[in-house]
C-alpha positions in Angstrom: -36.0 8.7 6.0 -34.6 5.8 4.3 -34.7 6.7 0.4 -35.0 9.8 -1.5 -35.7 9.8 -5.5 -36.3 11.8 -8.1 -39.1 10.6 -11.6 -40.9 12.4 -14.0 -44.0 9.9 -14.0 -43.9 9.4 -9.8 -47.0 7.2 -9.6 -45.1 4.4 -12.1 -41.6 5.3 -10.3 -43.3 4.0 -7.2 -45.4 1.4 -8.9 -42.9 -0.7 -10.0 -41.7 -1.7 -6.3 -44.8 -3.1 -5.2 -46.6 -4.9 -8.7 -43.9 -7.7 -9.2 -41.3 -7.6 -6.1 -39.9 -10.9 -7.2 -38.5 -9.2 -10.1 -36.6 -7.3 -7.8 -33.2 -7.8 -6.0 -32.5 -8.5 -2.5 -31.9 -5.4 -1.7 -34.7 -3.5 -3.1 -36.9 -5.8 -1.5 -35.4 -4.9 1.9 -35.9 -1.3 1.1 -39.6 -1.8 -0.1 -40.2 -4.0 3.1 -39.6 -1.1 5.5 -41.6 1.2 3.9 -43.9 3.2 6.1 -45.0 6.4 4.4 -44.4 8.2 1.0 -43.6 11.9 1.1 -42.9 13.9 -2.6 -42.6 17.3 -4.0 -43.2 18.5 -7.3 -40.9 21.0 -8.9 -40.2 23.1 -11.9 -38.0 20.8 -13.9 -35.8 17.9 -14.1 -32.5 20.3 -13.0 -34.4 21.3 -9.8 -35.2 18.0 -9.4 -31.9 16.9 -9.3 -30.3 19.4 -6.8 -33.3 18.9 -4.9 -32.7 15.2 -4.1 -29.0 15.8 -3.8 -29.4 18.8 -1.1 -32.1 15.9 0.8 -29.8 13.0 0.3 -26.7 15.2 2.0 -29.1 16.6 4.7 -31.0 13.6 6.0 -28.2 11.0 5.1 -30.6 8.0 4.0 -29.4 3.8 4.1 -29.9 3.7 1.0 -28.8 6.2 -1.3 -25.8 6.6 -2.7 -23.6 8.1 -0.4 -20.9 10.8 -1.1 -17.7 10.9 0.1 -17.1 15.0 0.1 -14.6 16.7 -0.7 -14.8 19.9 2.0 -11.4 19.4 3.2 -9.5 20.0 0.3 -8.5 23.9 -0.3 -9.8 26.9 -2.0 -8.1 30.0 -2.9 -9.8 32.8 -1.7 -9.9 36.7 -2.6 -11.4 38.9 -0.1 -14.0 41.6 -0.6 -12.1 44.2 1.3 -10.5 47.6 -0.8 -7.5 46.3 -0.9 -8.1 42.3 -1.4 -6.1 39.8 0.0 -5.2 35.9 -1.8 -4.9 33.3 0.6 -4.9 29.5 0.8 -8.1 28.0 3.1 -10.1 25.1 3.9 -12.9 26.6 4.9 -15.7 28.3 3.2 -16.9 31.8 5.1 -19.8 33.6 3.5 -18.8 36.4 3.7 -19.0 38.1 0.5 -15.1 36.5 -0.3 -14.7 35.3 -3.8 -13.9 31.2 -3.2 -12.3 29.5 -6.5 -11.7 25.4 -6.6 -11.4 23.4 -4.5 -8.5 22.1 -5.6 -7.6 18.2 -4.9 -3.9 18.9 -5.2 -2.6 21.1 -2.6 1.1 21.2 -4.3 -1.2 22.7 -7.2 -3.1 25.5 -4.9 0.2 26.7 -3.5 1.8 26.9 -6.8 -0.5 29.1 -7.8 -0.6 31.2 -5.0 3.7 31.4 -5.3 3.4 32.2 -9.1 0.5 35.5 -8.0 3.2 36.3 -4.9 5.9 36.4 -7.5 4.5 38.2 -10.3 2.1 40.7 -8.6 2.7 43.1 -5.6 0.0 41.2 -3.4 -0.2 42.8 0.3 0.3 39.1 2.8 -0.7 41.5 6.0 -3.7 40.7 8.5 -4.4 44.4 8.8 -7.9 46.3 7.6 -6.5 48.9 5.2 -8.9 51.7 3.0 -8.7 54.6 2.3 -9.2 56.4 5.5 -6.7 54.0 7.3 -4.4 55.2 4.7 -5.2 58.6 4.7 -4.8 58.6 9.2 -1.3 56.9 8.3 -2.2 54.6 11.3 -0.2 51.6 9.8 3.7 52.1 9.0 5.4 49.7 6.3 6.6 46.3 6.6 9.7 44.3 5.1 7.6 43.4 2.2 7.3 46.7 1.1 11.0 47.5 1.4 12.1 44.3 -0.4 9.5 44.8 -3.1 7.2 42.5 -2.9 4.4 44.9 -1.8 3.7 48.2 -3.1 2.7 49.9 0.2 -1.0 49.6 0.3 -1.2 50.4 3.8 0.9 53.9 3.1 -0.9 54.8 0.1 2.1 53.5 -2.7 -0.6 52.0 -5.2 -4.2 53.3 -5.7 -7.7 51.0 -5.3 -7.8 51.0 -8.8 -4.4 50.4 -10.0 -4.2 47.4 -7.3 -8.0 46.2 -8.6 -6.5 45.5 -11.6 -3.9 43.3 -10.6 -6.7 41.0 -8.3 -9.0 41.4 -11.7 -6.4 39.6 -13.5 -5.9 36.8 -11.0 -9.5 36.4 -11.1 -9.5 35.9 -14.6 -6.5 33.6 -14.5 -8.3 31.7 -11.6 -11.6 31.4 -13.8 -10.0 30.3 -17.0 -9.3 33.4 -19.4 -5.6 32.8 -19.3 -5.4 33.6 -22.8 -7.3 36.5 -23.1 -4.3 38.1 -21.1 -2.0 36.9 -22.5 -3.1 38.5 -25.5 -3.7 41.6 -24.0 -0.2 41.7 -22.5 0.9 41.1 -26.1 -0.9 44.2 -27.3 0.5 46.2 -24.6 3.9 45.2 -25.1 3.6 46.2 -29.3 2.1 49.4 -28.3 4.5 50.5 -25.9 7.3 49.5 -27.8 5.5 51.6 -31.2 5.5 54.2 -28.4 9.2 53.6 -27.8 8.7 52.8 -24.2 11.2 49.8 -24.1 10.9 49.8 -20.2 7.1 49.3 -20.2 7.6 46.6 -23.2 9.5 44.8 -21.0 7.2 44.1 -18.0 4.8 43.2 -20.3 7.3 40.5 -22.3 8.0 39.1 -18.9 4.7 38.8 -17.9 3.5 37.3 -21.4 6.8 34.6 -20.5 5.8 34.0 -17.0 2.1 32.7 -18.0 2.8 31.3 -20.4 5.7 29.2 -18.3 3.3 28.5 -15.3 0.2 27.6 -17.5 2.1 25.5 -20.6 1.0 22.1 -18.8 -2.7 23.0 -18.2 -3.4 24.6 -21.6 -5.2 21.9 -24.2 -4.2 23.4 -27.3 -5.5 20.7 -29.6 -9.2 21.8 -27.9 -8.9 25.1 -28.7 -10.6 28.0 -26.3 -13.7 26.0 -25.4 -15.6 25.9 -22.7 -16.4 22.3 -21.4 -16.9 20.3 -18.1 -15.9 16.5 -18.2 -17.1 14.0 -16.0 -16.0 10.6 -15.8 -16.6 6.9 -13.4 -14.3 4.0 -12.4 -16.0 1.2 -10.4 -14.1 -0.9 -7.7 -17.3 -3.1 -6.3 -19.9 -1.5 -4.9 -17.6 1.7 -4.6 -17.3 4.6 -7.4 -14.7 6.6 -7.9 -15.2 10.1 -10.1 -13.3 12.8 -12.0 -14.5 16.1 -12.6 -12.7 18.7 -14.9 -13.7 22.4 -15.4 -12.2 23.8 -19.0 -12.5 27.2 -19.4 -10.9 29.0 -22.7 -9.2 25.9 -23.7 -7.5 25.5 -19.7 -7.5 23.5 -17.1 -8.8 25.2 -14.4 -10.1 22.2 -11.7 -9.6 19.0 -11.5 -11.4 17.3 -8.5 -11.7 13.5 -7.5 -14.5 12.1 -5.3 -15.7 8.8 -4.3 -19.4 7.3 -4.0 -20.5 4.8 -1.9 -23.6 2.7 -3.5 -26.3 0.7 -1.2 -28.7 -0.1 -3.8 -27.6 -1.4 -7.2 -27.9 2.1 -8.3 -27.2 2.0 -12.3 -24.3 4.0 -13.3 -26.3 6.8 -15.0 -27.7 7.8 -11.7 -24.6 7.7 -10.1 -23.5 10.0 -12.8 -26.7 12.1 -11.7 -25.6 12.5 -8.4 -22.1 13.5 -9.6 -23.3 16.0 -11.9 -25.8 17.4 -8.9 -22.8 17.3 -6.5 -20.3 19.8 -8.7 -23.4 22.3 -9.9 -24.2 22.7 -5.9 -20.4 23.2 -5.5 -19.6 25.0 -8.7 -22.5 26.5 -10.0 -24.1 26.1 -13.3 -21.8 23.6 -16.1 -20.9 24.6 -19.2 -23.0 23.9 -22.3 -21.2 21.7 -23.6 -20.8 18.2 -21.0 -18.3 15.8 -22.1 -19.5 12.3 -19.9 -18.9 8.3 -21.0 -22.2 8.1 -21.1 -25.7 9.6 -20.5 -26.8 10.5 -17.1 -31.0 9.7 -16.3 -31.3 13.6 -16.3 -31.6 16.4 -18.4 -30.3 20.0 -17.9 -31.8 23.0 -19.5 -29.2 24.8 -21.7 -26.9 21.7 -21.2 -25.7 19.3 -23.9 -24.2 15.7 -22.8 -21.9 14.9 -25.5 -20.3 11.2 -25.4 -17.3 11.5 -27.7 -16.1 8.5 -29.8 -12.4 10.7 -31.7 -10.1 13.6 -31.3 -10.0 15.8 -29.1 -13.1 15.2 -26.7 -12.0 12.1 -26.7 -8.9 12.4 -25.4 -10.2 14.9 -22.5 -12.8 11.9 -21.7 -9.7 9.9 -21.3 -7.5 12.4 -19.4 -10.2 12.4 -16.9 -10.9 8.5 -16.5 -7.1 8.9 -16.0 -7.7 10.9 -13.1 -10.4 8.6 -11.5 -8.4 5.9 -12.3 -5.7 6.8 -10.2 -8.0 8.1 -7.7 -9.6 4.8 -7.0 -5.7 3.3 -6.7 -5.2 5.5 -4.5 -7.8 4.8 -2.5 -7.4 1.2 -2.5 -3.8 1.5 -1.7 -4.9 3.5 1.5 -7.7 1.0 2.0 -4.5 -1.4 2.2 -3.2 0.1 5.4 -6.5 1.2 7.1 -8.0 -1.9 6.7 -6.6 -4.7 5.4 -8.7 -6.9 5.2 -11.4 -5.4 3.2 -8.7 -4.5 1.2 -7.9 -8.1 0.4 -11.3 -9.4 -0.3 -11.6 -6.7 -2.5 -8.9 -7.7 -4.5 -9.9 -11.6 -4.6 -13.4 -10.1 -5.6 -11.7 -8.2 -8.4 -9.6 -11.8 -9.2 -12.7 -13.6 -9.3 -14.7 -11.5 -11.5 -11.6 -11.2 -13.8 -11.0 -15.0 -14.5 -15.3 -15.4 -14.2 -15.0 -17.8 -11.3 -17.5 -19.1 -9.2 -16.4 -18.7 -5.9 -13.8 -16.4 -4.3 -9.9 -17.5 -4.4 -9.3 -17.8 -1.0 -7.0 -20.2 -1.4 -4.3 -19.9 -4.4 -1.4 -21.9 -5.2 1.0 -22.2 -7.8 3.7 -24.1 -9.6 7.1 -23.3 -11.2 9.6 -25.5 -13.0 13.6 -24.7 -12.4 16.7 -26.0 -14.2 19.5 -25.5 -16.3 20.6 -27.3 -19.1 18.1 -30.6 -17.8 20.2 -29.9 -14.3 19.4 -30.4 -10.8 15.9 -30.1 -11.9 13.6 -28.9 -9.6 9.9 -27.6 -9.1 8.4 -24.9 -6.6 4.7 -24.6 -4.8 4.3 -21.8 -2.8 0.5 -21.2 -1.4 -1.7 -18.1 -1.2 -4.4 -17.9 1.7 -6.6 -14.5 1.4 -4.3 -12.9 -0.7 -1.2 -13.4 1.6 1.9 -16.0 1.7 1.3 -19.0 3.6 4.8 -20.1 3.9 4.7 -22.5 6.0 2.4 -24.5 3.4 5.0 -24.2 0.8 6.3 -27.2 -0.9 9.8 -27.6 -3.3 9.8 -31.0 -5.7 13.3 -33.0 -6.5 12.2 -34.1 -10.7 12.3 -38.0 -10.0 10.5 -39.3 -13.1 12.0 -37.2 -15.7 15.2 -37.2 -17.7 16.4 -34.3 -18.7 15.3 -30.6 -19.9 11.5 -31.5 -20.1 9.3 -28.5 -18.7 6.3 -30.2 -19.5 6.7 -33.4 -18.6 8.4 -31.9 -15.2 4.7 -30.0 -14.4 2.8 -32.5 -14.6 4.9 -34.7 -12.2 4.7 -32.2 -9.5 0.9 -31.4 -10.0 0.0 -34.5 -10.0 2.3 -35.5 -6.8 0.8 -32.4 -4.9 -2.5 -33.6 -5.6 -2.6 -37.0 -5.2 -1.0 -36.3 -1.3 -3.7 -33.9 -0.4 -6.2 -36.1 -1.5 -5.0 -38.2 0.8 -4.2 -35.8 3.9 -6.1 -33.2 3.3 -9.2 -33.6 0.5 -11.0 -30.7 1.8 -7.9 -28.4 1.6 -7.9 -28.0 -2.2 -7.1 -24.6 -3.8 -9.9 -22.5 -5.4 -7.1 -21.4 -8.1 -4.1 -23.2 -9.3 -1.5 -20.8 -11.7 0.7 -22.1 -13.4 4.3 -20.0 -14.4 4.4 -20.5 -17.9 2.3 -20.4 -20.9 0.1 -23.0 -22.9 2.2 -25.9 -23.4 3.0 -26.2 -19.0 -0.8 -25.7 -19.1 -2.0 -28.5 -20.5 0.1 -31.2 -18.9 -0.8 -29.2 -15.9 -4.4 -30.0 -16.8 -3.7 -33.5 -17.5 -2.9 -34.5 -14.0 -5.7 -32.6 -12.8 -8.3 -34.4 -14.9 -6.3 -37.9 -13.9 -6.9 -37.4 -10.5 -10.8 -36.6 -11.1 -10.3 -32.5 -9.9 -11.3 -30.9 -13.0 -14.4 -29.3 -11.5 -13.4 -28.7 -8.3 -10.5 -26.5 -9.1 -9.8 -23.2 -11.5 -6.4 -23.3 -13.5 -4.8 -20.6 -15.1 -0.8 -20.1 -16.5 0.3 -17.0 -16.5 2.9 -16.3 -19.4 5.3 -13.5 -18.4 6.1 -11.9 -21.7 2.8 -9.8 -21.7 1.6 -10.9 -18.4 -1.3 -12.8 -20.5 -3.2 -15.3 -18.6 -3.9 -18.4 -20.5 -7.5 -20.7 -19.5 -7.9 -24.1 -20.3 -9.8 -24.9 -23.6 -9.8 -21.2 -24.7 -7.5 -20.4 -27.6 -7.2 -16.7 -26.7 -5.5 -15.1 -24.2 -7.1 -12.9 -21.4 -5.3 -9.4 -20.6 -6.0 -8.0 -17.5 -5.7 -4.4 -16.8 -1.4 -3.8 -15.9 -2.8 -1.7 -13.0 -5.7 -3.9 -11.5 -5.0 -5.4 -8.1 -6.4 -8.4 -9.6 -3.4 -9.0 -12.1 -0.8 -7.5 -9.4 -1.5 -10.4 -7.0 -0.8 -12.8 -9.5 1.7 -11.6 -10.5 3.1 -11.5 -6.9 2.3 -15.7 -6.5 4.2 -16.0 -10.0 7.2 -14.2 -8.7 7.0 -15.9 -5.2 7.4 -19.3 -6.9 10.1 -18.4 -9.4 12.1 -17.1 -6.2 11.3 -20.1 -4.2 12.0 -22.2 -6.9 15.2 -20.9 -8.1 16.4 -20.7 -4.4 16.2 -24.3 -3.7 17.9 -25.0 -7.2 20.6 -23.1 -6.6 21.2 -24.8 -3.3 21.0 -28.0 -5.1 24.0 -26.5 -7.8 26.0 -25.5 -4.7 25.8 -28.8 -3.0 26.7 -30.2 -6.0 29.6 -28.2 -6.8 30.3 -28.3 -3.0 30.8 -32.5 -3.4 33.9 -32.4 -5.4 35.4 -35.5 -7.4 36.4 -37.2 -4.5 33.0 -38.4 -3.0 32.5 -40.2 -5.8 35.6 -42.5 -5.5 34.8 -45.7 -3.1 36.2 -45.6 0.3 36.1 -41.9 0.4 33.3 -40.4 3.2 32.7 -36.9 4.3 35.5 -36.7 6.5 38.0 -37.9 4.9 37.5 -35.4 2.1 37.5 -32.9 4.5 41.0 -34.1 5.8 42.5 -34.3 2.5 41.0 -30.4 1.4 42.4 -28.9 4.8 45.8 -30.3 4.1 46.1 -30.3 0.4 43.2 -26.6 -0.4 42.2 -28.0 -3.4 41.4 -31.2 -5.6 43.6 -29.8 -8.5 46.6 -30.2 -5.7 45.3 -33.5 -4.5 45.6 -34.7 -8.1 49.5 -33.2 -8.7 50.7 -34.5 -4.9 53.1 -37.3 -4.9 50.8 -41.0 -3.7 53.2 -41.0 -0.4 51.9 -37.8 0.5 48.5 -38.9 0.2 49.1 -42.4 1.8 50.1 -40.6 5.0 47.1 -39.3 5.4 44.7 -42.4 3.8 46.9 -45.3 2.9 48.4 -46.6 0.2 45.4 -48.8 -1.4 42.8 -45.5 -1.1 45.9 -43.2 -2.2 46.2 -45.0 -5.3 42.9 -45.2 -5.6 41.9 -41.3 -5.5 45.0 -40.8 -7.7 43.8 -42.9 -10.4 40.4 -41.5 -10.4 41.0 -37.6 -10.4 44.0 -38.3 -13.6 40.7 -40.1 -15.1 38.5 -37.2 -14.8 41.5 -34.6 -15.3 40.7 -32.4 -11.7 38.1 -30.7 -12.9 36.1 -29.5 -9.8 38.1 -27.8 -7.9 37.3 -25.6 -4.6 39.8 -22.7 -3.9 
């Protein structure tokens, strides 16, 4: 089996592979060329449909469906079916007769759950198979947790079935959702037993009213009000799709689970939506009637409305959730970073490429950054990119020869166009895909200029890259571009940017120390490198050459240069001065 589909109208579903195939992409046409036979079944309606060709696709695995990633690792909290019911934290799904609610993708989130149940109802944590004739037989004798109060002696007969139902009734409840109906009923209690004067009783109930509301206070969306929804959302990264899936019950939180598709047909996004949806109703169970998605799926559910919301409060679950699968596909590519490298890097050139609409895939990146102060020891920077990685033994550092002074400008188009020029003679067919330039509009254009003066202006893509809003400015377009602050697209540049600014403003600083480091004496004739050093190691500094008496001095360079250096540093007053 290599594809399995789902159509209402299956003789044009299949029709449409085989009456034009040049319409179609590569892809499809591979698929259609290995076609051997044709298989269907007809069912009831478009739902069945739907969990039929997800429970086929999970089965028999085909090339090319959309494949899902699953999720039957993460953890479920489950409630046994025995008398006295346990609450435990598992992985794995026994059928049983068990009650299983999630699964959850945070496991911080399961166990916090499970510790708020431990600490605010007398939940039995033994392996033991207590009912009522075990009890009755006194076969079992009580543990610590009994003694310490954490159970109420189950296995001894200290609470009833029913009294102990109750408490697993409420975590049920809390588990599915009806958090506030509780809470509410706690709140009733708590008035009645105080009308009744029964203070003590009043005050279990207050501190269990505090305690939910405490623990649930993050996961309650009060602005929704006690709705019941399911929200779905998609984030693409390639040919990779990343969901979020969010259960609300009575205005609550009660699941939020991430999971990632894998497409091998350009699948359109409402049927990866499709599969989605398919996927959590085979985990979960029938949605809500009410389906909050970006937008509509190719299906329709009986009883089920899709609702794409465009203000308040839908909206903002819509967004909560693309949070989610946002950060989900981060994550993932963060972990794709480390397991394999360098997928992970073409990724992110892919994502670069698509970002600043290029034509071919920036391999090779380099890019250019001014540094002075004050007109200064001004220097310029190149460092050099190669698959997304530093190539720093291709990077290059400029001395400003042409221009005078504080001129940025002027400055980047001297060192473009000297870059160039050389590797047009050295190396023509080394040529970047993608030049950056760190600055904005103005570095830009002279940038640009050398470019086009050296005949390059359709071999190469260049961008600046403004730092203030991390705002990528293109050549010829009066707007800005803003790329996502969390896309691995806009991180790698500005990684280059930062590269050259430290490379840059390393090599000027060396120049400033150098300088400083060549005091006033190397500028006087007849004084080399050695003898300032004899004159500093006897004398510390040039402030004290300057205020020694010429005899000292002549003993250690003669008269004629003595005089010399004295005359010079009174000129220039002794201003540089190394302690």
């Amino acid at each position: 089996m290599i594809y399995v589909g789902k159509a209402k109208d299956l003789r044009k579903r299949v029709s449409q592979y085989f009456v034009d195939p040049e319409r179609l992409n590569i892809k499809t046409r591979t698929l259609v060329s290995k076609i051997a036979d044709i298989q269907y079944s007809v069912v009831d309606s478009e739902a069945d449909a739907l969990l039929l060709e997800n429970n086929l696709i999970k089965q028999f695995k085909p090339r090319y469906n959309i494949l899902l990633k699953d999720s039957k690792t993460y953890p479920w909290i489950c409630v046994t079916a025995d008398p006295f019911p346990k609450v435990f934290l598992t992985r794995k799904l026994v059928r049983d007769g068990s009650r299983y609610f999630g699964p959850y993708s945070s496991i911080f989130h399961a166990r916090t759950l499970l510790d708020f149940f431990n600490d605010n109802y007398p939940l039995r944590s033994c392996k033991y198979k207590i009912d009522a004739q075990t009890v009755m037989r006194k076969k079992l004798r009580p543990c610590l947790e009994m003694h310490i109060g954490r159970c109420r002696g189950c296995c001894v007969g200290g609470i009833s079935i029913e009294e102990y139902g109750s408490f697993i009734d409420e975590i049920t409840r809390l588990l599915s959702g009806g958090v506030n109906d509780i809470i509410r009923h706690y709140k009733a209690a708590m008035t009645a037993a105080a009308d009744a004067l029964d203070f003590e009783s009043a005050q279990v109930y207050k501190q269990r009213v505090e305690a939910l509301q405490a623990h649930y206070s993050k996961s309650i969306i009060t602005s929704a009000g006690e709705r019941d929804i399911d929200v779905f959302s998609l984030e693409y990264d390639g040919t990779d799709a990343f969901g979020n899936f969010l259960r609300i019950r009575g205005g609550a939180i009660i699941q939020s689970l991430n999971l990632a598709f894998k497409t091998r047909l350009d699948e359109g996004r409402e049927a990866v939506l499709s599969t989605f949806i398919a996927e959590i109703e085979s985990k979960f169970g029938a949605l809500a009637k009410e389906v909050i998605v970006p937008f509509r799926p190719d299906v329709e559910l009986e009883g089920v409305s899709f609702r794409i919301p465009v203000r308040g409060d839908k909206l903002a679950l819509l967004e909560l959730s693309s949070k989610n699968a946002r950060e989900h596909r981060f994550n993932a590519l963060k972990q794709r970073e480390h397991t394999d490298p360098d997928e992970f890097r073409r990724s992110v050139l892919e994502e670069l490429r698509k970002a600043l609409a290029m034509s071919e895939l920036p391999v090779h990146m380099e890019c250019f950054d001014n540094s002075n102060i004050q007109g200064t020891n001004p220097v310029a920077s190149c460092v050099v990119f190669r698959n997304a990685e530093p190539c720093r033994s291709d990077y290059r550092r400029f001395k400003i020869k042409t221009v005078i002074g504080a001129n940025d400008y002027a400055s980047m188009k001297e060192v473009v166009n000297r870059r160039y020029s050389r590797m047009l003679e050295e190396a023509p067919d080394d040529l970047p895909q993608l030049i950056v330039i760190d600055g904005g509009k103005g570095q830009l254009d002279f940038a640009w200029q050398a470019i086009c003066e050296l005949g390059l202006e359709k071999r190469v893509t260049v961008i600046g890259l403004a730092k203030r809003l991390e705002e990528v400015i293109r050549v010829g377009d009066p707007y800005p571009l803003f790329i996502d602050r969390n896309s691995q697209a806009l991180k790698v540049l500005q990684r280059i940017r930062d590269e050259a600014h430290r490379f840059g403003i390393t090599f000027h600083r060396q120049l400033r120390s150098k300088a400083a480091i060549n005091s006033a004496l190397t500028s006087i004739k007849g004084v080399g490198r050695q003898t300032e050093e004899r004159l500093l190691m006897h004398f510390g500094s040039v402030a004290r050459i300057a205020a020694a008496p010429e005899a000292d001095i002549a003993r250690l360079v003669g008269p004629k240069l003595a005089a010399r250096i004295l005359e010079s540093l009174r000129q220039s007053g002794g201003q540089n001065t190394i302690e």
